[in-house]
N, C-alpha and C positions, 0 to 999 in steps of 0.2 A: 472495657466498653461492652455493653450490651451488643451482641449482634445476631444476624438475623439466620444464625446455622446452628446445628447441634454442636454440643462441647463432649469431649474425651478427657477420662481423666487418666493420665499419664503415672510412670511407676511412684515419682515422688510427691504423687499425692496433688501435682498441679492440673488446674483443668482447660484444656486448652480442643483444637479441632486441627485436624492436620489434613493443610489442602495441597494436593501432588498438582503437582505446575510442569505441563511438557512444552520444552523448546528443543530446535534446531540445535547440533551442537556446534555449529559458527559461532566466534568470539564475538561477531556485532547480537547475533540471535538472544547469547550467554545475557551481553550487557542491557539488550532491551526488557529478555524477561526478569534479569535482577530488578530493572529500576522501578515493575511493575511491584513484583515482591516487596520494594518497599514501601511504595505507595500502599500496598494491603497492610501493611506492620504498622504502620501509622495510624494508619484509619481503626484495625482491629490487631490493638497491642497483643491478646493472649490468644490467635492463632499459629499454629507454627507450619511453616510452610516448610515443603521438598521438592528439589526441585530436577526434574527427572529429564535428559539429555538424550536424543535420537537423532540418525541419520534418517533423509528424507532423498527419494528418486531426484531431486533437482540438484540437492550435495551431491548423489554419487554419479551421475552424468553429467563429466565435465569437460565432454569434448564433440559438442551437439552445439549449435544455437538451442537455447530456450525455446524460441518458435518454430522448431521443427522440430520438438516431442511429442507435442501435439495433445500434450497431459495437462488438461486442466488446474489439478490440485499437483503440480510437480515440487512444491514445498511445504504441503497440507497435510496430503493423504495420511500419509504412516503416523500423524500425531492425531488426526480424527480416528484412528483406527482404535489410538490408544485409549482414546475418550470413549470412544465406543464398547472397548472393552473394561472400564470403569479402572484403566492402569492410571488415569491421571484426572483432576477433578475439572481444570484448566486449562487454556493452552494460550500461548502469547504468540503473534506473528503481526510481521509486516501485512498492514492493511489489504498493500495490492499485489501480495500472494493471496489471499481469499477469492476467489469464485463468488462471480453475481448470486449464482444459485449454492446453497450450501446443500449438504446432503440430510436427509431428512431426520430428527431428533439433535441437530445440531442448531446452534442460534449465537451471535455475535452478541455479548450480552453487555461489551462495553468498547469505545472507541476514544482513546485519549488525546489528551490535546496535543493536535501539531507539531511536528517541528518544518524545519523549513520545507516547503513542498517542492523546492526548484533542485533543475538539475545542477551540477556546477562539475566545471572544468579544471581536470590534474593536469600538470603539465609534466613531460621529461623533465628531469635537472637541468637539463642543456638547455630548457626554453624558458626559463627561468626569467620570468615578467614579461613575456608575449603573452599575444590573447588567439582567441583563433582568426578574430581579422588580419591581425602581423603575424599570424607562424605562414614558414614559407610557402610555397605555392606546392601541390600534387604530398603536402604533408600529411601523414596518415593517423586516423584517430579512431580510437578503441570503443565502439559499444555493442554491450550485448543485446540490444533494443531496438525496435523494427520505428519504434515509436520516433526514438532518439535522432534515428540513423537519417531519416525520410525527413524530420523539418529542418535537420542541419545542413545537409545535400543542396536545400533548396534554396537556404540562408547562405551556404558557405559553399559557394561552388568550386571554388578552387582548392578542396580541400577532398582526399579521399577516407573512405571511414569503411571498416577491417571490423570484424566479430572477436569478442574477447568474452573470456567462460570463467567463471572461479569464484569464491567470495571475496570480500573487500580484500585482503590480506593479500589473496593468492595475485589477484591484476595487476594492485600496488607495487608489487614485483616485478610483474611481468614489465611493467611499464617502464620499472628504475632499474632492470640489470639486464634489458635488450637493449636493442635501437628499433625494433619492431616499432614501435609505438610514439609519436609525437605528442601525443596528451592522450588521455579516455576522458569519458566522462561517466558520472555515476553519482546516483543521489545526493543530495547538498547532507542530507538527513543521519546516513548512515555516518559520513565523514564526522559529522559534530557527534555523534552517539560513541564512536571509538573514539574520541579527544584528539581529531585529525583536522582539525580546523585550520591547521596552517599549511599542509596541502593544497586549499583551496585555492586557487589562482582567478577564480572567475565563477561568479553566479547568474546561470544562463535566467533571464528574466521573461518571462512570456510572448516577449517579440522576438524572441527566439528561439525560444524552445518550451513548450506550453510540458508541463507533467504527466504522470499516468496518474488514472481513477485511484484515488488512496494513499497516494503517495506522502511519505511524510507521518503519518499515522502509524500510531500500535492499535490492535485491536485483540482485545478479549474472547474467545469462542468458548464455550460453553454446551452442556447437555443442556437442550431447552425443557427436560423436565425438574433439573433442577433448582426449584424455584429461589431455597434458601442461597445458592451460591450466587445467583442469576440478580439476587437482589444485593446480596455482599457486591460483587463488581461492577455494580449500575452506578456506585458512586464518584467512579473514577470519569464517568460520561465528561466530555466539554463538548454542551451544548452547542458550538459552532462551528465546532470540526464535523459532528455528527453529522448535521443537517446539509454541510458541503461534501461529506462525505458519501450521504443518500444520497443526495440529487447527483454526483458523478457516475454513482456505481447504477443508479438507476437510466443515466444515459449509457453506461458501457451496454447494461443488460437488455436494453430495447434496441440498441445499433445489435445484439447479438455477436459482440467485439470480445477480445481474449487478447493470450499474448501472440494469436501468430496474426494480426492485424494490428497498424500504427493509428490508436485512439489517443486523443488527448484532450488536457481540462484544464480549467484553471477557473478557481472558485473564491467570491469573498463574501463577507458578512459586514453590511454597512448598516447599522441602528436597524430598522428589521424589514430590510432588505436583502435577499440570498440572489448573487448574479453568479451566473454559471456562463464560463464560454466553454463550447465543445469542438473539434475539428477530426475530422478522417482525411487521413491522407493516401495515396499511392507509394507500392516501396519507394519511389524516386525521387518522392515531395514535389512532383509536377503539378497533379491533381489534388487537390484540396477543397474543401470542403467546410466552413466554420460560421457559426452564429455566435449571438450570445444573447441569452433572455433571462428576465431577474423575475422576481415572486418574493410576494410579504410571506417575509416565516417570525409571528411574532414568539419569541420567548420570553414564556413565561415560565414559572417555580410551580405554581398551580397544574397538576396534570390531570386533561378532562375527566377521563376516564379511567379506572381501576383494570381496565381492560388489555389485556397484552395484544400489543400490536406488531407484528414482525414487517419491516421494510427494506426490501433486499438482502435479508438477512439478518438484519439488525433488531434486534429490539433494544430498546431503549427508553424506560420504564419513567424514566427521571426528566425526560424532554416531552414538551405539549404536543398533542398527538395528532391536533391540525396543521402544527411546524412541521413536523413530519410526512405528516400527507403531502403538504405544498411542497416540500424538498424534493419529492419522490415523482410528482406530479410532473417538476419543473425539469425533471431529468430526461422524464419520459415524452415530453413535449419536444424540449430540444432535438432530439434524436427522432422525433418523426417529421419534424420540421426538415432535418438534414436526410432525412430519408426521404421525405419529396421531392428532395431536390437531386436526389440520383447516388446515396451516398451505398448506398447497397450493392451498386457495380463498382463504385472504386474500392469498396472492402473485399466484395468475391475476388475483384483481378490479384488484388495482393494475397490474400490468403490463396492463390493458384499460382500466382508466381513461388510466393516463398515455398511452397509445397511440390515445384518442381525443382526447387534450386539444389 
């Protein structure tokens, strides 16, 4: 297939491009940037892809809460470093490790479709078909999320919730050979990407536990001067993950919200319609905070302008560049809407609690 990069010709004479791809070396990290890998061999059969494996500050510190590192890019950095030093052409990550703001010559060049955005609930072996309305009372439950922690408190009072640190594998553990733990919970997303699907015991649905900005999502970063690559992975764009995508991260990055504050979203695409609800809460889930306001994002194939647009980081070359704007727009409104309504003091108090804890 014709594609839009320069070709190498290799010792036996075949002509091919060879694009270096940095991931995290977690097994869930491994499995996401393989599936991306081959969505690229699909699309452009005679590249040959390597796929280059690092530790990141959030793998090697594993006995912190994530919100009191206080590190923005704590699963980012070391693979932007790598970009930066042209070790790698690519990098695959979990959406909502990315920063509202990326760091400068860096650009999010492709956002894929979805998988489930909700959280869902493991249970011990022992609690084996409870939920957390029947697990017993003063029961304790696992998350590493300030996010997680604050709307379940609120929902599930009779229920206590304990910090848990580690990739999927390591908690899974921690969970199935202590008694520390009565269930955790942790991404519906990741569970189905490792073929853990039947751990699931329970998919927390929006009335009780709204997601984070990104959740669910792979996303593609890239050097944004490189155009030929920047347009090679523009095709893996799905146009409504994108645009739910912007308008979330464009409410985190106007709330001025990270991982040491509990923000959350929950985004749909209805014919060309984009509703976005957002909420801030207090670590306790006392206070809260939630609207919800929708905006036409029509999509269309036709893209206005030849013009590269970057929107929170994102560009996205393949999606109509007024859908975009309106995603972006609808982000930023929500979140000043919630900011006149006082949402800026229940973020500082949590971000000064967690930061004395």
């Amino acid at each position: 297939m014709e594609g839009p990069f320069k070709y190498m010709k290799e010792g036996n004479g075949k002509v091919s491009r060879v694009i270096r791809m940095g991931t995290r070396k977690s097994q869930l990290a491994r499995i996401q940037t393989d599936s991306v890998a081959g969505r690229l061999k699909e699309l452009y059969p005679d590249i040959h892809l390597e796929i280059v494996a690092m530790s990141t500050i959030g793998d090697k510190i594993l006995d912190t809460a994530l919100s009191k590192i206080g590190e923005k890019s704590l699963f980012t950095k070391e693979l932007e470093n790598a970009l930066e030093r042209n070790e790698v052409d690519i990098v695959v990550h979990s959406l909502k490790d990315l920063p509202t703001s990326l760091p400068p010559g860096f650009t999010i060049g492709a956002i894929l479709q979805r998988e489930n955005p909700h959280d869902a609930v493991v249970l011990h072996p022992k609690n084996a078909g409870l939920t957390l309305d029947s697990l017993p009372e003063k029961s304790v439950i696992g998350t590493s999320s300030l996010r997680r922690a604050a709307q379940l408190k609120k929902r599930f009072p009779q229920l206590e919730f304990e910090n848990i640190r580690g990739n999927l594998n390591t908690r899974l553990k921690k969970l199935d050979e202590k008694d520390d733990y009565s269930a955790i919970i942790l991404a519906a997303a990741g569970l189905k990407r490792m073929g853990w699907d039947s751990r699931i015991s329970q998919i927390l649905g929006p009335e009780d536990c709204m997601y984070a900005v990104g959740q669910g999502a792979l996303a593609v970063e890239v050097r944004a001067q490189d155009k030929d690559i920047l347009e090679m992975v523009s095709v893996l764009c799905h146009p409504d993950t994108v645009l739910q995508c912007i308008s979330e991260r464009a409410f985190l990055k106007q709330l001025e919200g990270g991982c040491s504050v509990p923000v959350a979203v929950h985004t749909e695409v209805k014919g060309s319609m984009l509703y976005l609800t957002g909420a801030v809460y207090s670590l306790d889930g006392a206070d809260c905070l939630k609207d919800t306001m929708q905006t036409v994002v029509e999509i269309d194939n036709k893209v206005e302008s030849a013009q590269e647009c970057v929107h929170v980081g994102v560009t996205a070359n393949s999606v109509s560049s007024s859908a975009l704007e309106a995603a972006e727009k609808l982000g930023m409104d929500l979140a000043n809407a919630l900011l006149n309504k006082g949402a800026k003091d229940i973020l500082t108090t949590a971000r000064k609690l967690n930061d004395a804890r």
